[in-house]
Residue, then its C-alpha position, 0 to 999 in steps of 0.5 A: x500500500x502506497x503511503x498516502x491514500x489516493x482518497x486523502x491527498x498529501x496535504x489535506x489534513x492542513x486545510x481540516x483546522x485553517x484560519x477561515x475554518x477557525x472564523x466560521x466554527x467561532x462565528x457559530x458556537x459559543x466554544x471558550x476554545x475557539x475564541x481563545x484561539x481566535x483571540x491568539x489570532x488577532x494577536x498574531x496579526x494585529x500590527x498589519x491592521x495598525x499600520x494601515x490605519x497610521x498610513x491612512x493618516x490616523x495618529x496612534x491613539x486612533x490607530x490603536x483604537x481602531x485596532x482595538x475596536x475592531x478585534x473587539x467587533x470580531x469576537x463579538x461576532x458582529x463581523x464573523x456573522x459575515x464572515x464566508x470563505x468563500x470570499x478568499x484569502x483570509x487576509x482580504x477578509x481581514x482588511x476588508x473587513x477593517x475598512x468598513x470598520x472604520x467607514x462605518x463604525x468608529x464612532x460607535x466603538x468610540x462611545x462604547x470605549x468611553x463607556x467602558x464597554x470595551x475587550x481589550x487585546x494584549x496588544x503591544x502597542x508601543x512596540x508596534x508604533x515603534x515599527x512603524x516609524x521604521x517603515x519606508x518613509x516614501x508614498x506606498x499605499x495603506x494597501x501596500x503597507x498591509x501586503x507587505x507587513x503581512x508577508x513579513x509577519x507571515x514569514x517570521x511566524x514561519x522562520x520562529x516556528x523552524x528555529x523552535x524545531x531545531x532547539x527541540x532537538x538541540x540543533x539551535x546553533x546549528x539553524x543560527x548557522x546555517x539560516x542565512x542561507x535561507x536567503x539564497x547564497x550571495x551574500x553568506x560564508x562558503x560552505x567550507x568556512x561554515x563546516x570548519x566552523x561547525x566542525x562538519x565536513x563541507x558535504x554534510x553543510x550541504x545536505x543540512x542547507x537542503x533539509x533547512x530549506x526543503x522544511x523552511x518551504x514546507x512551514x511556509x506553505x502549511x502557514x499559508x494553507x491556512x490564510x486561503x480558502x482552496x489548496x490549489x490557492x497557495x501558490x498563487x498566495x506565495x507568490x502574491x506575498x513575495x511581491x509584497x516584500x519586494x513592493x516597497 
């Protein structure tokens, strides 16, 4: 028997528990679980938000209240019950969502903060204005802000998540090594440098490069599997996302 049922292709099971799956399952039951887990995931992908609401012309204490507000509208479902995957990609959700946010709704979130009604996030604030002030200072977009804090966001979620499987297995200094060339090769050590560094043959660098990148690429497109609605959708997603990074 071959290892992967024709029935249940390779993959499949990653697209069973995806974030439009997550949004759906909390918009329709009252679970402690999937609202904690949507709340972890506001948390994860709070700042793009915040940096297309400064970018909108909004100051940081609006801005954070925008964000604020409008996570606090999503778990309370007023935007889940609207929320269909079969509108794409998570990430359009999200922003489209915002948009109408702020449209339509800010001031009626600004009376319910006033009023005390209000959910917060532990959302880091500071730290996020701190990165904005880092962002290119040239005309881009809002749009093109949260494209591209998106995809960077996504791929660091992805590179903590392979560096927390190399310390798992006592590889940490190793990945520390060998990380710069998930960036491709150009500006990293030769090879030979890095075996006597490590105190490996030059072939065995070689074949760890491979294996680092082989999962690198693997992590990526299981995080994006989650952000889109189809798995035939992921390619089209990735290569969406490396033009955001490479937009500004």
């Amino acid at each position: 028997m071959s290892g992967h049922d024709s029935e249940h292709p390779a993959g499949a099971d990653r697209f069973a528990t995806t974030h439009w799956s997550l949004v759906l399952a909390a918009a329709q039951r009252d679970s402690p679980e999937s609202a904690r887990a949507l709340a972890a995931l506001c948390e994860a992908y709070w700042y793009p938000l915040y940096a297309f609401a400064r970018r909108r012309g909004h100051g940081p204490e609006d801005a954070q209240d925008l964000t604020q507000g409008f996570f606090a509208a999503l778990l309370e479902k007023e935007y889940l019950r609207v929320a269909d995957n079969s509108r794409g990609k998570f990430r359009t959700f999200l922003l489209t969502a915002f948009q109408h946010y702020i449209s339509k709704e800010y001031d009626r979130a600004c009376a319910q903060k006033r009023g005390g009604h209000y959910r917060h996030l532990p959302l880091d604030f500071e730290a996020g204005e701190s990165r904005y002030t880092r962002e290119p200072a040239h005309l881009a977009t809002p749009e093109t802000i949260y494209q591209r804090r998106w995809a960077i966001l996504l791929l660091d979620r992805v590179l903590t998540n392979l560096r927390e499987e190399y310390v798992r297995t006592g590889k940490d200094v190793l990945f520390d090594r060998l990380r710069v060339f998930l960036a491709g090769e150009q500006n990293a050590m030769p090879y030979a440098q890095v075996a006597a560094e490590l105190e490996m043959t030059e072939g065995a660098v070689k074949v760890a490069v491979h294996r680092l990148r082989r999962r690198y690429r693997e992590l990526l497109r299981a995080e994006i599997a989650q952000t889109v609605e189809r798995p035939e959708d992921v390619d089209e997603e990735l290569r969406q996302l490396f033009e955001a990074v490479r937009a500004v």
